[in-house]
N, C-alpha and C positions, 0 to 999 in steps of 0.2 A: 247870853249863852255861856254854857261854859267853854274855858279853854282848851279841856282835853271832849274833843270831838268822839272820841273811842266808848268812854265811860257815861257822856252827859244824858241823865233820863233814866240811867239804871235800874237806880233805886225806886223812881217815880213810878215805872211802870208796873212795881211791882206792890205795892197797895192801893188801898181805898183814896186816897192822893190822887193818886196817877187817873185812875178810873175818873172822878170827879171832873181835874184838867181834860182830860181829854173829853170827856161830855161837854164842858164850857166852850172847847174848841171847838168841835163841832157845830154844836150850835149856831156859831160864828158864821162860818169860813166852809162847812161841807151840806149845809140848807139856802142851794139858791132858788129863784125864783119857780123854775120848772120843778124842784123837790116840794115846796109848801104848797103850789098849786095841785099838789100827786099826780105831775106828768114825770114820765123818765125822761131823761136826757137825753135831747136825739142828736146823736153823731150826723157829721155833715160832711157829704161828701157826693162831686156830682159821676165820681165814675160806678162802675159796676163793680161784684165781688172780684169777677175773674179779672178785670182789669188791675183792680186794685194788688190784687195775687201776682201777677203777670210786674206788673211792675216791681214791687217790691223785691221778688224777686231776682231783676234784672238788676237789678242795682246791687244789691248784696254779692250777688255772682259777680259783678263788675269790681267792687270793692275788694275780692280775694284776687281777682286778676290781676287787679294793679298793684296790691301790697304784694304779693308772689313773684311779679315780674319786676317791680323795683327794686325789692330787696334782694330777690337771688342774682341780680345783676351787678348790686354794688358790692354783695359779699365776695360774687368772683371764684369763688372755688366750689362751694357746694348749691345745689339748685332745690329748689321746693319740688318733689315726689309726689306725686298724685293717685289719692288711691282711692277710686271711685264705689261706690257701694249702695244698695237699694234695700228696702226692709220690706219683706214678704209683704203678702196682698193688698200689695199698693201703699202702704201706708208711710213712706217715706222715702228720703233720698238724700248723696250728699254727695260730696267731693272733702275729701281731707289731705291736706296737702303738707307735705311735713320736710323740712332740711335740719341738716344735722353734719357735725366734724366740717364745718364750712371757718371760712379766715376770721370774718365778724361772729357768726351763728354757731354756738355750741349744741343749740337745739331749739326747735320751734316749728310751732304750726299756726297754719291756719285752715279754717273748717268751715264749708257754708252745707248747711244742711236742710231740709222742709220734712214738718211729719206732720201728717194727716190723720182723725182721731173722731170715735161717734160717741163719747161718752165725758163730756165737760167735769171738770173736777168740781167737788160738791163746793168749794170757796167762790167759784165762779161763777156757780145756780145760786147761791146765796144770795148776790149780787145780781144777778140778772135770770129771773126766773124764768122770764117768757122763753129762754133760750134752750130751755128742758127738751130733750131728743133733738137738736139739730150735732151739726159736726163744726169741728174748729180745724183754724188752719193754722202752723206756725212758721217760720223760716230766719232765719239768720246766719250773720257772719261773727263767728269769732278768733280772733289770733291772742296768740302769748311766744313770746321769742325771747330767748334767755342769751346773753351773747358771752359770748367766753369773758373777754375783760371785763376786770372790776368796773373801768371805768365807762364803759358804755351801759345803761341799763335797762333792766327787764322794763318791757312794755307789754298793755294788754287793752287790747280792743275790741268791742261787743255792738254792734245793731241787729236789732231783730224788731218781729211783726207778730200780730196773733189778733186771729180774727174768726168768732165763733157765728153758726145762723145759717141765711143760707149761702153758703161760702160759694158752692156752683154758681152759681144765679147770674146773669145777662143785665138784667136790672140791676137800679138804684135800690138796693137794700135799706129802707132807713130803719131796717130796726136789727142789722148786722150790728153786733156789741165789735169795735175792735180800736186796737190800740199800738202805739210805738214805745219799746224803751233804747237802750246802748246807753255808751258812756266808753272812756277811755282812761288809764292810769297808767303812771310811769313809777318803777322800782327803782332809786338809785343802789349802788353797793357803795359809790362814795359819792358825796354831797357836791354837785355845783351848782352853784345858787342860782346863776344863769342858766341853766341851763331848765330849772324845775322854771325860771321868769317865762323865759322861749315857750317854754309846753303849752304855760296855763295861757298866757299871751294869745297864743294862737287858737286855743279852745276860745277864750272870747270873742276876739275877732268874727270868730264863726256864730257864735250868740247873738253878737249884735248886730247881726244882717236880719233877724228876725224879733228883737225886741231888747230895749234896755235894761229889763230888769230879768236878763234869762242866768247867765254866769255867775252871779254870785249865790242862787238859791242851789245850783246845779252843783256846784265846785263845792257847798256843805252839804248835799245831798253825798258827795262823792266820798268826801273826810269821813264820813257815820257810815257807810256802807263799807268800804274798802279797807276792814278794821277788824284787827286779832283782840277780840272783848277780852278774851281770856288772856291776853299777854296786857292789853290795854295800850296798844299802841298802832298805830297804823300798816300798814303792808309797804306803802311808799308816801307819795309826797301828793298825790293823787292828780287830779283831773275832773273830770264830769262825771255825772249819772243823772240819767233820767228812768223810769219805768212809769206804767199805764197810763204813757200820755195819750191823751184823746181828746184836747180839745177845751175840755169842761170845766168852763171858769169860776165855777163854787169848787175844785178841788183846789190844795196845796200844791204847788209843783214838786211838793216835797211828798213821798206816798210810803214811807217807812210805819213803823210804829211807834219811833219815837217821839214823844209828847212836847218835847223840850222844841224839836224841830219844827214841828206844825206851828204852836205858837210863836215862833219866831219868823214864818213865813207868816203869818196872817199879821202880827205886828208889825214887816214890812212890806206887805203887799206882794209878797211874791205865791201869787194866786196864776195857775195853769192858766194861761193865755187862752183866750177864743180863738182855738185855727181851728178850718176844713182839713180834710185828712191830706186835699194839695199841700196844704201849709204845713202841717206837722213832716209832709214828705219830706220836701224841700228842705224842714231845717234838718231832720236825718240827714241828708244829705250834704249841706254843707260840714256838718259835723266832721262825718268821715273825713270830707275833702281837707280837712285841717291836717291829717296826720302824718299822712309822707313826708311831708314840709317839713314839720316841726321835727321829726324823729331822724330821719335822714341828715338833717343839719347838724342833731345832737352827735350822731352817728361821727361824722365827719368830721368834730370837734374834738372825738373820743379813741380813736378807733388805733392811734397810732401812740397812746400814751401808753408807756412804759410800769409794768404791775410789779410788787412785791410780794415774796411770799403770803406775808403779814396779809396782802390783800386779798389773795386769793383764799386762805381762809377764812378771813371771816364775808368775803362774799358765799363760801359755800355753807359757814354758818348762816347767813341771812338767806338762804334760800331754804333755810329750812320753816322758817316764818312763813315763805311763801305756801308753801307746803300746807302750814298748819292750815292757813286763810283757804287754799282752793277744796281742801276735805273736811272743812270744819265750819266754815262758815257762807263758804259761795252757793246760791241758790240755786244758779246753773248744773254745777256739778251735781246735787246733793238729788235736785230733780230729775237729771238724766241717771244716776245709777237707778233710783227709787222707781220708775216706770220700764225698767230694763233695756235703758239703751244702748247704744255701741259704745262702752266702754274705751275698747282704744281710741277712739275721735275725742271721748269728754277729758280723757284722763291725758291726753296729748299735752295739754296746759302744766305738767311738773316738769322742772330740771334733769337734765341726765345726772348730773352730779348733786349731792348735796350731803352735811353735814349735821348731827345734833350732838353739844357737848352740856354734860351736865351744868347749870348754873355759868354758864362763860356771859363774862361782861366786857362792855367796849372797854378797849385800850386806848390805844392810839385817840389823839385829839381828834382827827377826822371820823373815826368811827363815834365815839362821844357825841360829835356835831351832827351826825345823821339819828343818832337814838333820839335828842331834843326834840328835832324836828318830826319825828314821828309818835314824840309822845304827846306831842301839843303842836297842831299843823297848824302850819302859817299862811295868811294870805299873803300871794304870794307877790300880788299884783296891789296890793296896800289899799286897797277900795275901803277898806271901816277904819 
């Protein structure tokens, strides 16, 4: 694969190449046994829609409870705000929770929201036509916290659900289409090495309760997603990503478009695991349970080092990157403005402060050492 995780497959995708590659891939690695046979894939799961809703649910609400009460506990000065909110005839809901001018927290939220919908987007009839006139459901928790000091860094956390059919339903649905993604990234403004070890360390640990080959497909799903194409360099140091997990072991755990990734997952077997939707729970949920640990300790590692001018600018130039990445290329954002969502919940994810200066480049050796490392991400955990 290539080195710069930002750029690799570019060009591929964008001819008669690419096109070719990705048919040979396919071929591969997304025709398994129930596809040549022309059955569809039947998800597995023994609870109900409403159960499945109900839980999911509970957890994600449980997951903003705990990052809100941990955090606004250890910050000490300012507390998470909660600003409750429902979207006319029925069709959504949320809690957005936000602190700000706190001793650790310059600004930050976290969001758990569910919207309810009778009309599936035509990419998802594509994909599953029997699902024509039923309703989907979705729900998630997402945080982003920007902390005043250079030396503590942005972090950003996402689980979420969607589940199209008959989403009401008491029964075993087995022909409910649904799926898990999330994923977590850490932003430094200055580099410590330990500390990017500590992050990804602990996102493994939580992989390997559920399978040995989950972290390293996850962790270069994270490098290619979490990436300014147009600047060609990463946002941070990253962490994980998963999306449309469901189970279905003719997919790639890799579910991007780019070609270079696929075959690199089909050449080393990292093929979506057979879980029931218990199992795909479960590892959502250990996931989560990684973060406090890991982020709180960085926290505490951080929290009392001593900033320079020097730093604080160009932490508020690097937050301009951030910036670029959450309006220009995150799907989240880009999906919630485009169906008319509550804006201040999605847009809750930018910096209060931030900077752009024409052409400015690293100075200092420590800034220098975090532009490498985001132009060419490292494993960080030395697994290849």
């Amino acid at each position: 694969m290539s080195d710069n995780k930002c750029n690799m497959g570019a060009g591929m995708l964008a001819g008669a190449a690419g096109v070719l590659l990705l048919q040979q891939i396919f071929k591969k690695c997304e025709k398994g046994p129930a596809c040549e046979s022309g059955k569809r894939f039947q998800w597995r799961s023994a609870k109900s829609a409403n159960e499945r809703r109900k839980l999911f649910k509970e957890f994600v609400q449980g997951v903003q409870d705990d990052i809100t009460k941990t955090l606004g506990e250890l910050d000490g000065k300012a507390t998470f705000v909660e600003d409750a909110w429902v979207k006319p005839e029925g069709k959504g809901q949320g809690r957005t929770r936000v602190i700000k001018d706190g001793r650790i927290f310059e600004q930050g939220g976290c969001n758990w929201s569910e919207v309810f919908g009778q009309t599936l987007p035509p990419t998802i009839l594509k994909k599953h036509p029997h699902l024509a006139g039923k309703p989907f459901y979705a729900t998630g928790v997402s945080m982003v916290l920007h902390p005043r000091n250079p030396h503590v860094p942005t972090v950003h956390l996402n689980y979420r659900y969607f589940e199209a059919g008959d989403i009401y339903s008491d029964e075993v649905e087995e022909k409910n289409a649904w799926w898990f993604g999330g994923g977590m990234d850490l932003t430094p403004w200055v580099l410590y090495e330990e500390d990017a070890v500590l992050f990804h360390q602990h996102i493994k640990d939580a992989c390997d309760k559920h399978g040995d080959n989950l972290y390293l497909p996850l962790k270069k799903y994270a490098d290619e997603y979490y990436c300014n194409r147009h600047r060609g360099e990463s946002r941070g140091i990253g962490g994980h990503f998963f999306d449309y997990f469901d189970g279905d072991s003719s997919k790639t755990l890799y579910q991007g478009e780019n070609a270079e990734m696929k075959e690199w997952c089909v050449k080393n077997g990292a093929m979506m695991p057979s879980m029931s939707w218990e199992e795909i729970f479960e590892f959502a949920r250990s996931q989560a349970a990684a973060f406090l640990p890991a982020y709180t300790t960085i926290i505490n590692r951080r929290q009392e080092t001593k900033e320079t001018p020097e730093e604080r600018e160009w932490q508020l130039y690097r937050r301009g990157r951030y910036v670029e990445f959450n309006l220009v290329h995150d799907r989240g954002t880009l999906f919630g403005l485009q169906v008319n969502g509550r804006a201040e919940s999605i847009l809750m994810s930018l910096p209060p402060i931030v900077k752009w200066t024409y052409m400015h480049k690293a100075q200092a050796d420590n800034e220098k050492q975090l532009v490498e490392v985001l132009q060419k991400p490292r494993d960080w955990l030395k697994l290849e």
